[in-house]
C-alpha positions as a Markdown table, in Angstrom:
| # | Residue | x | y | z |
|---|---|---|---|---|
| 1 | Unk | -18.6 | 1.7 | 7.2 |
| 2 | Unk | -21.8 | 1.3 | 8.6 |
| 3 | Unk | -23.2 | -0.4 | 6.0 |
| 4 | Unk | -23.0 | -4.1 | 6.3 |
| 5 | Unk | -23.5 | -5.1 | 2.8 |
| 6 | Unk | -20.6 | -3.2 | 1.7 |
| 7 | Unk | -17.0 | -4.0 | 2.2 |
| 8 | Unk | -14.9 | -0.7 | 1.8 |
| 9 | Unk | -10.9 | -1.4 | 0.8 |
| 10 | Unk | -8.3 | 1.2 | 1.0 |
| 11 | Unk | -5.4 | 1.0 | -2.1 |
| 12 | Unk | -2.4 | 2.3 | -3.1 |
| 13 | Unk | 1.5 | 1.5 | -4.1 |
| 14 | Unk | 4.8 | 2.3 | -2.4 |
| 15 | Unk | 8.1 | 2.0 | -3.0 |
| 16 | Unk | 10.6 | 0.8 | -0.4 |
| 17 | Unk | 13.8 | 2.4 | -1.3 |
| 18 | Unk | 17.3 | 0.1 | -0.1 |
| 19 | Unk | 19.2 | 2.8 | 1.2 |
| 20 | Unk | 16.2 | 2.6 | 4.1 |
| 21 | Unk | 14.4 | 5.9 | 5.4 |
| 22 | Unk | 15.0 | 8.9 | 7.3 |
| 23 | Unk | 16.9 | 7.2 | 11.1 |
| 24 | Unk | 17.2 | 8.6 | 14.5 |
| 25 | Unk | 20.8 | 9.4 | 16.0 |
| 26 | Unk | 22.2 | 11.4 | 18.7 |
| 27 | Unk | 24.3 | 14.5 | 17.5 |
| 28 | Unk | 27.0 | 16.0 | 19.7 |
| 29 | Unk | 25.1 | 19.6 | 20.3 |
| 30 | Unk | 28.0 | 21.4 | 18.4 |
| 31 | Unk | 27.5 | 19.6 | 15.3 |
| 32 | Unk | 25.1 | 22.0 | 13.1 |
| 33 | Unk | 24.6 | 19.9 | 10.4 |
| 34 | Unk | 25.1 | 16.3 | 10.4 |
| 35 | Unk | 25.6 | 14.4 | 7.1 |
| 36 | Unk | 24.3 | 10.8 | 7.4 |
| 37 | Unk | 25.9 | 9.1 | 4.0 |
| 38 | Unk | 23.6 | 6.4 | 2.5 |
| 39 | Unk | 25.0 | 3.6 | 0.1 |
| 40 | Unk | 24.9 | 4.9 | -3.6 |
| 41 | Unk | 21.8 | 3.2 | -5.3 |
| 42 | Unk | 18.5 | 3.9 | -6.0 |
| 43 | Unk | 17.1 | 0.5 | -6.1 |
| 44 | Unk | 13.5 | 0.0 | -4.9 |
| 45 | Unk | 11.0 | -2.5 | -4.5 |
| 46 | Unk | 7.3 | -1.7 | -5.4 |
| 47 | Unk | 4.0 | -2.9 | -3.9 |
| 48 | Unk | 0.2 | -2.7 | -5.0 |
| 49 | Unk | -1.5 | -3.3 | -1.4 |
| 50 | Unk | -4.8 | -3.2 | -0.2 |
| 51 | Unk | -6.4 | -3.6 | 3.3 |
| 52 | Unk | -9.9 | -4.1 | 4.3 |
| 53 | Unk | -11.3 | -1.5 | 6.7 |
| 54 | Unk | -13.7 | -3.5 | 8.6 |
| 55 | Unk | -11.6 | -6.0 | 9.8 |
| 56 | Unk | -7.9 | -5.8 | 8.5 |
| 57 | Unk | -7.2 | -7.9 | 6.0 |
| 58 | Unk | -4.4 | -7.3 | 3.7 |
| 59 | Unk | -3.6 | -8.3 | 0.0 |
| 60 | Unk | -0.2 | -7.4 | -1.8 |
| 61 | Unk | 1.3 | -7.7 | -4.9 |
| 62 | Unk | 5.1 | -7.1 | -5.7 |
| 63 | Unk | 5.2 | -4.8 | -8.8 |
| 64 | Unk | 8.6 | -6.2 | -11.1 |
| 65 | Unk | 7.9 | -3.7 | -13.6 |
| 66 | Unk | 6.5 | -0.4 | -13.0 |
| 67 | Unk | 3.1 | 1.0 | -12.2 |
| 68 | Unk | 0.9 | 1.9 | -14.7 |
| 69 | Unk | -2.8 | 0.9 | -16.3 |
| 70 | Unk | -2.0 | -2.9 | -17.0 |
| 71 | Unk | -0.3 | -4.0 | -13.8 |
| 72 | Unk | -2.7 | -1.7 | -11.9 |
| 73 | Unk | -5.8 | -4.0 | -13.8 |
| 74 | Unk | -3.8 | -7.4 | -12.6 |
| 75 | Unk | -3.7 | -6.3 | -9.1 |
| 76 | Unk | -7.9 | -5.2 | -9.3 |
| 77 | Unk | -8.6 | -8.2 | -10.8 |
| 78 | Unk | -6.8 | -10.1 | -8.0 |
| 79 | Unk | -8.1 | -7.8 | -5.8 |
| 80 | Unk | -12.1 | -8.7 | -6.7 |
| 81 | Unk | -11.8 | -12.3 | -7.3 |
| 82 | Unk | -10.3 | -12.3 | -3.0 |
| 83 | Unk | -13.0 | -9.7 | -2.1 |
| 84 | Unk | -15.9 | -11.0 | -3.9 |
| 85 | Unk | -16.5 | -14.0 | -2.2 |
| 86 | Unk | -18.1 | -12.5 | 1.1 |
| 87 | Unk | -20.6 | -11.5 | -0.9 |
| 88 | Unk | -21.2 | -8.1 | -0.4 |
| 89 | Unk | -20.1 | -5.3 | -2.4 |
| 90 | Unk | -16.8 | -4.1 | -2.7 |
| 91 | Unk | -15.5 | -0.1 | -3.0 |
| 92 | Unk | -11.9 | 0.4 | -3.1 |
| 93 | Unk | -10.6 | 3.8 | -2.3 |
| 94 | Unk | -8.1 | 4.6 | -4.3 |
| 95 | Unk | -6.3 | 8.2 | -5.3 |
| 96 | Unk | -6.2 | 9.9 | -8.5 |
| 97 | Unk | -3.1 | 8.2 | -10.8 |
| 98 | Unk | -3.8 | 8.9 | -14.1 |
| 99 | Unk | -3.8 | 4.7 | -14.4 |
| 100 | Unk | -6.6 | 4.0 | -12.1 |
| 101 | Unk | -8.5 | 5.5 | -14.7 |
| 102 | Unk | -6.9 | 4.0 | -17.6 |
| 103 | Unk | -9.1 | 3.3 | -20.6 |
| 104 | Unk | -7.3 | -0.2 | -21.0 |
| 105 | Unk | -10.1 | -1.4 | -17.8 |
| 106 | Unk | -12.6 | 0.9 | -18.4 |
| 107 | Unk | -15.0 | -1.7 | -19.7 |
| 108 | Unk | -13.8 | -4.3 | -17.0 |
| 109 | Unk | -14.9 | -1.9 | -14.7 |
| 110 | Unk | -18.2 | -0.7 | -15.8 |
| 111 | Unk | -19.1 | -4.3 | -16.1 |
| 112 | Unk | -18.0 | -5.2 | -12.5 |
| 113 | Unk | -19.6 | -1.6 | -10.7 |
| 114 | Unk | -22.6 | -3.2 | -9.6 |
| 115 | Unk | -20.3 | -5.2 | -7.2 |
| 116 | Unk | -16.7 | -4.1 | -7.4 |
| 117 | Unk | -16.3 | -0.1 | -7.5 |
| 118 | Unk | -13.7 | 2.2 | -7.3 |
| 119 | Unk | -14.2 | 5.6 | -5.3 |
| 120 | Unk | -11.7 | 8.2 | -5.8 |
| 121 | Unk | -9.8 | 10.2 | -3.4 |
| 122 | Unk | -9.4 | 14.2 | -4.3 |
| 123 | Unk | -6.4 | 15.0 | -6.1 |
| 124 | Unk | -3.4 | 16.3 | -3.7 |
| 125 | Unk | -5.0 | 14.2 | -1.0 |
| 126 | Unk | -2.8 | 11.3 | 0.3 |
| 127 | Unk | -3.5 | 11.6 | 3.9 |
| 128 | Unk | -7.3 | 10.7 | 3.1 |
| 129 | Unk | -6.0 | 7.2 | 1.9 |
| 130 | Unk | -6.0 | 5.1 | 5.0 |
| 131 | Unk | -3.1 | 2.2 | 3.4 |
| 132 | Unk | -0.9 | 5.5 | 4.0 |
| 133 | Unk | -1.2 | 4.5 | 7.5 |
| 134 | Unk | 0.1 | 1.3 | 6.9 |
| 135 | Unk | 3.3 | 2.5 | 4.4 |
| 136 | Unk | 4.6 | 4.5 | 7.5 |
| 137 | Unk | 4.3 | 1.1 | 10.0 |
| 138 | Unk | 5.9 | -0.7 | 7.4 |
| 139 | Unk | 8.7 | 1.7 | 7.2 |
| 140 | Unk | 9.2 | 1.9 | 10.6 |
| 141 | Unk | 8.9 | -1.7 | 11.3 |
| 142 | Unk | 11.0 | -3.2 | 8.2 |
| 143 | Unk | 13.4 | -0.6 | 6.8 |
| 144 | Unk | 13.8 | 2.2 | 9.2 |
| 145 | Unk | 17.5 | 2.7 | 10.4 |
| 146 | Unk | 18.0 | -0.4 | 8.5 |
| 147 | Unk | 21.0 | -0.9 | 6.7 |
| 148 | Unk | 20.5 | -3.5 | 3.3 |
| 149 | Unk | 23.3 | -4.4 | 1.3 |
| 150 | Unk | 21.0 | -5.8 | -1.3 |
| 151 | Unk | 17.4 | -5.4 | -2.5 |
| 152 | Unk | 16.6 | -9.2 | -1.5 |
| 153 | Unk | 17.7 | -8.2 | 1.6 |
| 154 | Unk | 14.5 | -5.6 | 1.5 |
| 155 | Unk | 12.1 | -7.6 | 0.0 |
| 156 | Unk | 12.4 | -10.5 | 2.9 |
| 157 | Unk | 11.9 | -8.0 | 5.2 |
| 158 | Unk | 8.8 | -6.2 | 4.1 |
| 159 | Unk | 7.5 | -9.3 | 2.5 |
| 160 | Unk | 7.5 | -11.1 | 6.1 |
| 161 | Unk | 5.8 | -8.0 | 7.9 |
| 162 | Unk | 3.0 | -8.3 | 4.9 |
| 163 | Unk | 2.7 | -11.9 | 5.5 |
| 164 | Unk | 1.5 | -11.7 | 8.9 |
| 165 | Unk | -1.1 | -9.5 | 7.7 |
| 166 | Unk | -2.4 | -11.0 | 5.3 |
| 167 | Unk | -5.2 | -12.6 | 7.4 |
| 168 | Unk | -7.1 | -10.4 | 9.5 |
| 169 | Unk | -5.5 | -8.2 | 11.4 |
| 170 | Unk | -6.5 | -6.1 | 15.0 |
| 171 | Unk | -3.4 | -3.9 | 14.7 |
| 172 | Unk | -4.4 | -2.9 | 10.7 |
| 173 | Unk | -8.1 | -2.4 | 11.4 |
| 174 | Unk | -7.5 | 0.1 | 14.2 |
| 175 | Unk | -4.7 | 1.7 | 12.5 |
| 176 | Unk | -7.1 | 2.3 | 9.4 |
| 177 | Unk | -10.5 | 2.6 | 10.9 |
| 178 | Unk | -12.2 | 5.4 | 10.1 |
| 179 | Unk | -14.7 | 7.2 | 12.2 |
């Protein structure tokens, strides 16, 4: 972080499920185990994301599919050709999936690491990543005690919260800063 010629991006995916997150609800004291019923489905949205520690910025990418080494080379791709153009050099933090390695942009990256690296977290480490921050916000601003009868319903929500970060962004850059 202190160097000014580098700009250092924290990245990762999530899944926001429909059914919402964990809520919050008063309990009369002699019920010992509450049962809080959710709408059967499973249905979830995904995201590649990435935020700029110095001053914010976001960048997302709904995943349609799934997440693996191709979409995962899309979203770095995408990812350089926004980060690039400050002119300093770019390292992305990113965790261990077995697809942030993938051979399939192997070469791509090798070819880009003089200004576009990626530095990897530990395995088992999640609360290193910074973006992880940023997944719980979102949760609690967008989908937390949240009921949504459909998955559009979701992806409105969290899309709009992203939106307004996608500039820069006081409220990212202290939530991710590291010091």
């Amino acid at each position: 972080m202190a160097d000014q010629a580098v700009d250092l991006w924290a990245t990762d995916e999530v899944h926001f499920q429909q059914h919402g997150s964990r809520c919050q609800m008063w309990i009369p004291p002699e019920t010992k185990d509450p049962v809080l019923l959710h709408a059967p489905t499973r249905r979830s949205v995904g995201y590649f994301a990435a935020v700029r520690l110095r001053d914010g910025r976001f960048q997302y990418c709904r995943e349609t599919d799934k997440f693996n080494g191709a979409t995962f080379f899309a979203f770095m791709k995408s990812l350089r050709r926004t980060s690039i153009r400050t002119g300093r050099r770019v390292v992305v933090i990113t965790d261990n999936a077995k697809y942030h390695h993938a051979r399939l942009h192997k070469q791509w990256r090798e070819e880009h690491a003089d200004d576009f690296a990626l530095d990897y977290l530990p395995p088992y480490s999640p609360e290193l990543n910074p973006i992880e921050r940023v997944w719980k916000l979102t949760r609690r601003l967008c989908v937390h005690n949240r009921y949504f009868p459909k998955l559009d319903a979701v992806i409105a929500a969290v899309e709009a919260e992203f939106d307004q970060w996608t500039g820069r962004n006081e409220t990212l850059r202290r939530l991710c800063a590291i010091t």
